[in-house]
C-alpha positions as CSV (number, residue, x, y, z in Angstrom):
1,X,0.0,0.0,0.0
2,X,1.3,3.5,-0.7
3,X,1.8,5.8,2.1
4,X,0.9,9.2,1.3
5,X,0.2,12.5,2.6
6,X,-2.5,14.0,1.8
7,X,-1.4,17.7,2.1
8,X,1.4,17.3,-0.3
9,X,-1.2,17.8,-3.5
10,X,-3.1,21.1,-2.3
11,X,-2.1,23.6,-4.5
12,X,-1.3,21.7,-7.4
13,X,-2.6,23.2,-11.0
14,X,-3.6,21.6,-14.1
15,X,-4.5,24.4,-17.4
16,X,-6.5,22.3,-20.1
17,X,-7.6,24.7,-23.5
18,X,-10.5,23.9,-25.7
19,X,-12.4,25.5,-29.2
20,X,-15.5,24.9,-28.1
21,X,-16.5,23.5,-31.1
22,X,-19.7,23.3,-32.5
23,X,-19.0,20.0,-33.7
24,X,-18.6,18.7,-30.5
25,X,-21.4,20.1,-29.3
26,X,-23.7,18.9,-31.5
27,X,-22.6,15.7,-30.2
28,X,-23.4,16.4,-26.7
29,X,-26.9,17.6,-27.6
30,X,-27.0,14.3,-29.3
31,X,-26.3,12.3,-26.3
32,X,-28.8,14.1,-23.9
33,X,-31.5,14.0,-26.4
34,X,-31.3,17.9,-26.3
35,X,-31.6,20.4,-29.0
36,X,-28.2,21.8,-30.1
37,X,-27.1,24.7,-29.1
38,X,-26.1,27.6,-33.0
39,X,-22.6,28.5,-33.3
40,X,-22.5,31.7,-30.8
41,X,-24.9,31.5,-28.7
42,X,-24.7,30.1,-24.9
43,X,-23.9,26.5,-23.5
44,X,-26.5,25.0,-22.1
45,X,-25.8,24.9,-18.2
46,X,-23.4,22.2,-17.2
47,X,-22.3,21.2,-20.4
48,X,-19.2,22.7,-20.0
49,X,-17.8,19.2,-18.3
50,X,-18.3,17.6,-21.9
51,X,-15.3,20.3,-22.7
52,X,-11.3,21.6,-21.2
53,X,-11.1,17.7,-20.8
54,X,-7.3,16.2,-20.5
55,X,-6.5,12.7,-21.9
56,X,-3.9,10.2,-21.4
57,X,-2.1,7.4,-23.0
58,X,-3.5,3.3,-22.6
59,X,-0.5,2.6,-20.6
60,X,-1.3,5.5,-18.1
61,X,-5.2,4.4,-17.2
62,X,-6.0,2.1,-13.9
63,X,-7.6,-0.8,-14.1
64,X,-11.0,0.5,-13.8
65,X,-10.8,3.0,-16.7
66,X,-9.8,6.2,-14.8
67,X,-6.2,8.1,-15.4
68,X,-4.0,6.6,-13.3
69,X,-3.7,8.8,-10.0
70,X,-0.7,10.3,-8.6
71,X,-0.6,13.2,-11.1
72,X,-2.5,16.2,-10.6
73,X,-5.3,13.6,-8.2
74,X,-3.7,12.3,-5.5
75,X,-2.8,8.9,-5.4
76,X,-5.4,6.8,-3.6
77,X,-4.2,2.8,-3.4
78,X,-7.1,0.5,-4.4
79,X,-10.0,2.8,-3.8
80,X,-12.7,3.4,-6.1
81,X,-13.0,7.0,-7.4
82,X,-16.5,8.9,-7.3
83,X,-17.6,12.1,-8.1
84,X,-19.8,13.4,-4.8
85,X,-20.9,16.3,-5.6
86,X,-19.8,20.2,-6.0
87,X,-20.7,23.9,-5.9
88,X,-20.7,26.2,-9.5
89,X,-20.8,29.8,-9.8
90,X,-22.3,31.2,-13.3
91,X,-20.9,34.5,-13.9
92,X,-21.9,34.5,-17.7
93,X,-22.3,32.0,-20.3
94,X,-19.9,30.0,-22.3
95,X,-20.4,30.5,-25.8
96,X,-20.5,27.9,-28.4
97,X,-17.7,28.4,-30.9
98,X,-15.4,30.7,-28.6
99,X,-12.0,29.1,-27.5
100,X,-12.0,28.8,-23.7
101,X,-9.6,27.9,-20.6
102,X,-10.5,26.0,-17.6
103,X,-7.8,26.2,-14.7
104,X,-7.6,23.9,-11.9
105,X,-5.9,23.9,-8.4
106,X,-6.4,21.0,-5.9
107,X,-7.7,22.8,-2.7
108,X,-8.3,20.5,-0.2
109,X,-7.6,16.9,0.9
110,X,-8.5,15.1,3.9
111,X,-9.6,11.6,4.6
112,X,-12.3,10.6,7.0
113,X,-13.2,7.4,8.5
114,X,-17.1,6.2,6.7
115,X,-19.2,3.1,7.5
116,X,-17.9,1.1,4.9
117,X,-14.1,2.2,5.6
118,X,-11.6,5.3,4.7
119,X,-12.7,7.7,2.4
120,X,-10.7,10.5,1.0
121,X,-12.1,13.4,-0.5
122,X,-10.6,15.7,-2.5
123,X,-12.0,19.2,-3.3
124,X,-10.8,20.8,-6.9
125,X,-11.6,24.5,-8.0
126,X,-12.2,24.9,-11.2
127,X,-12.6,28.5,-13.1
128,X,-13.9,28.4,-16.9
129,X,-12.7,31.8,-18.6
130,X,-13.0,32.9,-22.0
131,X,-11.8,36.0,-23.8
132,X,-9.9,36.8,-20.8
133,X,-13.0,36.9,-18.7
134,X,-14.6,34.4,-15.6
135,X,-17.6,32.7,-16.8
136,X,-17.5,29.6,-14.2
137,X,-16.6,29.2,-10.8
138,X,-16.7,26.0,-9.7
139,X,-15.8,23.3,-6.9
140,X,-15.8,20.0,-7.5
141,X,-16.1,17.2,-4.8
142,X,-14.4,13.8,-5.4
143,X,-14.2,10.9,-3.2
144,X,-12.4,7.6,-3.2
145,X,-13.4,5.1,-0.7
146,X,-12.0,1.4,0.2
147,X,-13.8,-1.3,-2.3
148,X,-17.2,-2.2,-0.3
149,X,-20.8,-3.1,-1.3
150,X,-22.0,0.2,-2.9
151,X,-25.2,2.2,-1.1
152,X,-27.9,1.1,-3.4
153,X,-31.3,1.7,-2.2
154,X,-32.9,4.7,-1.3
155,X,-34.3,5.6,2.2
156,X,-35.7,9.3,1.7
157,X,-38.6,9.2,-0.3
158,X,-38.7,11.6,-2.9
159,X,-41.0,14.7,-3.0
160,X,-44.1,15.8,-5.4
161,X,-42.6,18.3,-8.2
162,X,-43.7,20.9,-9.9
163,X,-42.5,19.9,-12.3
164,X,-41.1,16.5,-13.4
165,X,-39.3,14.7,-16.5
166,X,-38.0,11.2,-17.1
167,X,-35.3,9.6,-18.4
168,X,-34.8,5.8,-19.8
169,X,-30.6,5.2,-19.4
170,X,-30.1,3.4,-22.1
171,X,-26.7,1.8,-22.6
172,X,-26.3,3.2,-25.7
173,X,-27.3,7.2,-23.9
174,X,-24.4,5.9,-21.4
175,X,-21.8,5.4,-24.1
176,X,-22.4,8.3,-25.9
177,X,-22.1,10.3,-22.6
178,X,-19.2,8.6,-21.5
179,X,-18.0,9.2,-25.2
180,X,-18.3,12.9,-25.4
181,X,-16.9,13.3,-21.8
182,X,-13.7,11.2,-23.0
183,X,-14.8,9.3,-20.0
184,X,-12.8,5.5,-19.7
185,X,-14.9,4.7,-15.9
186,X,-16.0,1.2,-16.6
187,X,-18.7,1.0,-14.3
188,X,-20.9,3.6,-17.3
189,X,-20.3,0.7,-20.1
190,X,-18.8,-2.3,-18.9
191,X,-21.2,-4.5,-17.3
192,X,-19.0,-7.3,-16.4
193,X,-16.8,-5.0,-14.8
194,X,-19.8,-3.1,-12.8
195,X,-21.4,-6.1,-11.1
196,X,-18.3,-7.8,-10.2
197,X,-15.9,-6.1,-9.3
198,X,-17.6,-3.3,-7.9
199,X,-21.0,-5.2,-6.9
200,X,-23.2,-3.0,-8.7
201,X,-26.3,-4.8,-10.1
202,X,-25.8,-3.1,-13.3
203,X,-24.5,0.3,-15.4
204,X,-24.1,3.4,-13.6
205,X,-25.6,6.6,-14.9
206,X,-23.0,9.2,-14.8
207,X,-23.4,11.3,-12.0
208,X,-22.8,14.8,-14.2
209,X,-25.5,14.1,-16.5
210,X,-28.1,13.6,-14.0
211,X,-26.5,16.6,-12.7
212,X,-27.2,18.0,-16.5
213,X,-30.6,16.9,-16.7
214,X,-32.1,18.6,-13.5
215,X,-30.8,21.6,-14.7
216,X,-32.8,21.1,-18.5
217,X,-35.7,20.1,-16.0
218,X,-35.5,23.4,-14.5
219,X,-35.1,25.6,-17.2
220,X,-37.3,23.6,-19.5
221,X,-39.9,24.6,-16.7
222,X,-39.3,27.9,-15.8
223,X,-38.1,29.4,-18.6
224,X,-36.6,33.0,-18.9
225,X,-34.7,32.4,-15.2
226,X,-31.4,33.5,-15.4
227,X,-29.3,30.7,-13.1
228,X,-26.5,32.4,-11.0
229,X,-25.6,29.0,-8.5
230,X,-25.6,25.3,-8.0
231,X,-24.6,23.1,-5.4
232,X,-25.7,19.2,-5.7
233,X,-25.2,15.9,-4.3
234,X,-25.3,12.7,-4.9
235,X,-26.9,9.8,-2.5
236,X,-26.8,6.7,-4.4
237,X,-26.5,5.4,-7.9
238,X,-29.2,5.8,-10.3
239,X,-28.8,2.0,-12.2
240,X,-29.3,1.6,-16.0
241,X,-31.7,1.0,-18.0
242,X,-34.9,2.0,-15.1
243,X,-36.1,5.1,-15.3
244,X,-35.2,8.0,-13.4
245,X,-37.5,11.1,-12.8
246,X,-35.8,14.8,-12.5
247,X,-37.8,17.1,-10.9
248,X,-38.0,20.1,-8.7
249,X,-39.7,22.6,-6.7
250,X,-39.2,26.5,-6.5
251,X,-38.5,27.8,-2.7
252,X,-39.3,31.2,-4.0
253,X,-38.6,34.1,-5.9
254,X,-35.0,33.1,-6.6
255,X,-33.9,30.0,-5.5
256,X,-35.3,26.0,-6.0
257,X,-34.8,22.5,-5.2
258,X,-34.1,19.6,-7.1
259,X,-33.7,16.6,-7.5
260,X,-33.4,13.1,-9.3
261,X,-35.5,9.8,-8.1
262,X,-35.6,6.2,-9.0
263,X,-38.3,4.0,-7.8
264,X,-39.7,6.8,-6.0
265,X,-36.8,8.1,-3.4
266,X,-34.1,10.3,-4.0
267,X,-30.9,10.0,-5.5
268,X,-29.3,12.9,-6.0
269,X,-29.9,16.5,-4.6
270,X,-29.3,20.2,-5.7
271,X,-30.5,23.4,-4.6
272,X,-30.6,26.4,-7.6
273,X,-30.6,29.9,-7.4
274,X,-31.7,32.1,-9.8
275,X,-32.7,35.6,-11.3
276,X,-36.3,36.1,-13.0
């Protein structure tokens, strides 16, 4: 087992460039079943984490289809890498077409002790620019925790939206998503690999486009509402192919909840604020 310390990767920066091609986008909208976005005008909310994406070589990716840690993520032995949840500013839109940078800088690392075993999480701030100008503020939770059974079935049930829309995961909706994202995490396409060596009963649905689809839910609803925050969470899995619900509720004049449900209790969570 490697020893590490923990502190050792705050502070570490990674710079990743991309065109913010159309092309590409066009491709995303394909793989959420959304309408695509013309050259110009604004990414759809969230869509920037199909974009400023880093690859690696074969012989730098771990067994389960991740980059290899030890890099710019800390190394983290055996565990198995999630992503939790995170926080987002919107300061203004992306645009399609316009080249962009995102820069990234590892600010906190700690490891707790869970009910299934150690967990270390690791908090990375992101910031999206283009032109020379913030558009994104974000921080993104990760988490790796010792191989255990994974947390599978809900125990809060969910709540009666205002709105509502569901999703069937298909496994070809997974592999495009996993596809545009440059995304190698087996547990989104290789079943084998899901259910036995991480005792899953079947495909994960990635956790950024549920995150991606409350937000269509929202807008799609309440249209016109200018989205300034995010923060959201995940609970459980959602498992492919049953369908998933994402809904929501406004809290009032500028802020809402959401959320995403399978089976009828919650799965992931996210509060919203927003300008009418």
């Amino acid at each position: 087992m490697t020893t590490m310390n923990p502190s050792s990767w705050v502070g570490r920066t990674e710079e990743c460039t991309d065109s913010v091609d159309l092309g590409h986008i066009e491709k995303v909208a394909l793989s959420l079943n959304s309408a695509a976005p013309a050259l110009g005008s604004e990414l759809p909310l969230l869509w920037h984490w199909t974009l400023f994406i880093k690859g690696v070589p074969y012989d730098q990716i771990g067994d389960d289809g991740h980059p290899q840690r030890g890099g710019f993520l800390p190394t983290a032995d055996n565990r198995n890498r999630m992503w939790a949840g995170g926080r987002l500013e919107f300061v203004q839109p992306l645009r399609v077409g316009t080249p962009g940078k995102r820069v990234s800088t590892i600010a906190a690392v700690n490891e707790k002790d869970g009910r299934t075993g150690k967990l270390l999480f690791v908090t990375v701030k992101h910031e999206y620019s283009q032109e020379g100008a913030l558009c994104i503020s974000e921080e993104q939770d990760i988490v790796y925790r010792e191989p255990s059974p994974p947390k599978l079935e809900g125990s809060i049930a969910a709540l009666k939206g205002e709105w509502s829309e569901t999703t069937v995961p298909s496994t070809v909706m997974l592999f495009r998503y996993s596809a545009v994202t440059f995304n190698g995490h087996r547990i989104h396409y290789d079943e084998p690999y899901v259910t036995k060596a991480e005792g899953y009963p079947g495909l994960v649905v990635h956790g950024p486009m549920i995150a991606t689809l409350m937000c269509r839910a929202f807008v799609n609803a309440n249209p016109g509402k200018k989205v300034t925050s995010f923060s959201y969470r995940g609970l459980r899995p959602l498992i492919a192919p049953r369908p998933f619900q994402t809904s929501g509720v406004l809290l009032g004049a500028d802020s809402a909840q959401l959320w995403a449900e399978q089976d009828g209790t919650l799965a992931h969570q996210a509060e919203l604020r927003f300008t009418p």
